[in-house]
TIDRENGU-652523 format. One record per residue (C-alpha): residue number from 1; residue in three letters; x, y, z. Coordinates in nm, 4 decimals. Example, Ala and Ser with C-alpha at 12.3 -4.5 7.8 and 13.67 -1.06 7.14 Angstrom:
+-----+------+----------+----------+----------+
| pos | code |     east |    north |       up |
+-----+------+----------+----------+----------+
|   1 |  ALA |   1.2300 |  -0.4500 |   0.7800 |
|   2 |  SER |   1.3670 |  -0.1060 |   0.7140 |
+-----+------+----------+----------+----------+
This chain:
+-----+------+----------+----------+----------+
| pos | code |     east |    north |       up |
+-----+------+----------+----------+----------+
|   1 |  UNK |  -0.0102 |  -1.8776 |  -0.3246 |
|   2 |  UNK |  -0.1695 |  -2.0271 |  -0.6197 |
|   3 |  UNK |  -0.0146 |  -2.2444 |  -0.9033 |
|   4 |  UNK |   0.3180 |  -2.1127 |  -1.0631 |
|   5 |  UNK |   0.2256 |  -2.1002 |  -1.4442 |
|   6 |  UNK |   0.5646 |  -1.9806 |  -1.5526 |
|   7 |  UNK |   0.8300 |  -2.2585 |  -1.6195 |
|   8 |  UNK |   1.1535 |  -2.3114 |  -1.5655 |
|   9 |  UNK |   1.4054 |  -2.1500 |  -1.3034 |
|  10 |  UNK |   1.3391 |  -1.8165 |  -1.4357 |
|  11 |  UNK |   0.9635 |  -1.8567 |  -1.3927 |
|  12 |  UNK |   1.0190 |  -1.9581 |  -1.0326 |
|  13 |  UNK |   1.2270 |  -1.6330 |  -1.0379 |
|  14 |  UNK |   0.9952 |  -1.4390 |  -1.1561 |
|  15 |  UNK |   0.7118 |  -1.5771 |  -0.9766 |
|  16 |  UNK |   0.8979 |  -1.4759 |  -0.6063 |
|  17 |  UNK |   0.9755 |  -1.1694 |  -0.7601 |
|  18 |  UNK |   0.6192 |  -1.0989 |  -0.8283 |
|  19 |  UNK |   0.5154 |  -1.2329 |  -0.5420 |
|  20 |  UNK |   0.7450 |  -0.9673 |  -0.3324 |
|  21 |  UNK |   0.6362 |  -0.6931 |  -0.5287 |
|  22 |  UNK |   0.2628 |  -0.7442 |  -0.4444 |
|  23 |  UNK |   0.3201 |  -0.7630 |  -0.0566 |
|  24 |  UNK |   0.5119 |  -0.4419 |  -0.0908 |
|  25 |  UNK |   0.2341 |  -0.3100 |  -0.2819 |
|  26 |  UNK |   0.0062 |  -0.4052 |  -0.0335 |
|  27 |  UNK |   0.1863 |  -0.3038 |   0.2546 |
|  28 |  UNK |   0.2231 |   0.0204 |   0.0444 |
|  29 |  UNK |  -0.1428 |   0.1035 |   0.0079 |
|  30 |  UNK |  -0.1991 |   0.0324 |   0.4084 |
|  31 |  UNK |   0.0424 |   0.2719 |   0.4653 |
|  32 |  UNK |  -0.1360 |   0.5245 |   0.2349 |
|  33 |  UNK |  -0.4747 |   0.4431 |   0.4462 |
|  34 |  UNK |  -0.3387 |   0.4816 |   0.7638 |
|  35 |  UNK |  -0.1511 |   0.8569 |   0.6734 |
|  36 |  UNK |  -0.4968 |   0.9884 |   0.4739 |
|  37 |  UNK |  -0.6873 |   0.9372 |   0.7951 |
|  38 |  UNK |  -0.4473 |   1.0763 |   1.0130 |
|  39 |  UNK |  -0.4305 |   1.3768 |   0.7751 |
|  40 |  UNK |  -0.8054 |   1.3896 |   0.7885 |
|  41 |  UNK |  -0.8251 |   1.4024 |   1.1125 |
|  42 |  UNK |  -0.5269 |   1.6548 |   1.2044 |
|  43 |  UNK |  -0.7297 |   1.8913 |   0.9170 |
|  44 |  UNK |  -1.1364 |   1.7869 |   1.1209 |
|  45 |  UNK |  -0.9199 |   1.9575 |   1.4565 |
|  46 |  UNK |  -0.7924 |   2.2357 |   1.3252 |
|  47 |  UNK |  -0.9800 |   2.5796 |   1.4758 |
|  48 |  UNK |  -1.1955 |   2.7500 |   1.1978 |
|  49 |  UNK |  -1.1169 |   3.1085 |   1.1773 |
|  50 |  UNK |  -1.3585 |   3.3742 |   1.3186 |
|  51 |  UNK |  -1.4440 |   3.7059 |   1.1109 |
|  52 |  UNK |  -1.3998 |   3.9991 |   1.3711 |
+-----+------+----------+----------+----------+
């Protein structure tokens, strides 16, 4: 991590706070990846129906 620019305790706070939020965020959005391709996928095998 970079330089904490907020002071004081609640800056530090605030800064881990931050700092959690973020990873979650990230971890979030790789989650999101990782479902949309499996969902594109499941949808590229399913059989096309066949006019009789």
């Amino acid at each position: 991590m970079g330089r904490n620019y907020l002071a004081g305790q609640q800056g530090d706070a605030l800064n881990a706070i931050l700092a959690a939020a973020g990873s979650n965020f990230s971890l979030l959005l790789r989650w999101l990846k990782d479902f949309l391709s499996l969902l594109i996928a499941l949808l590229q095998l399913r059989p096309k129906s066949v006019a009789t």
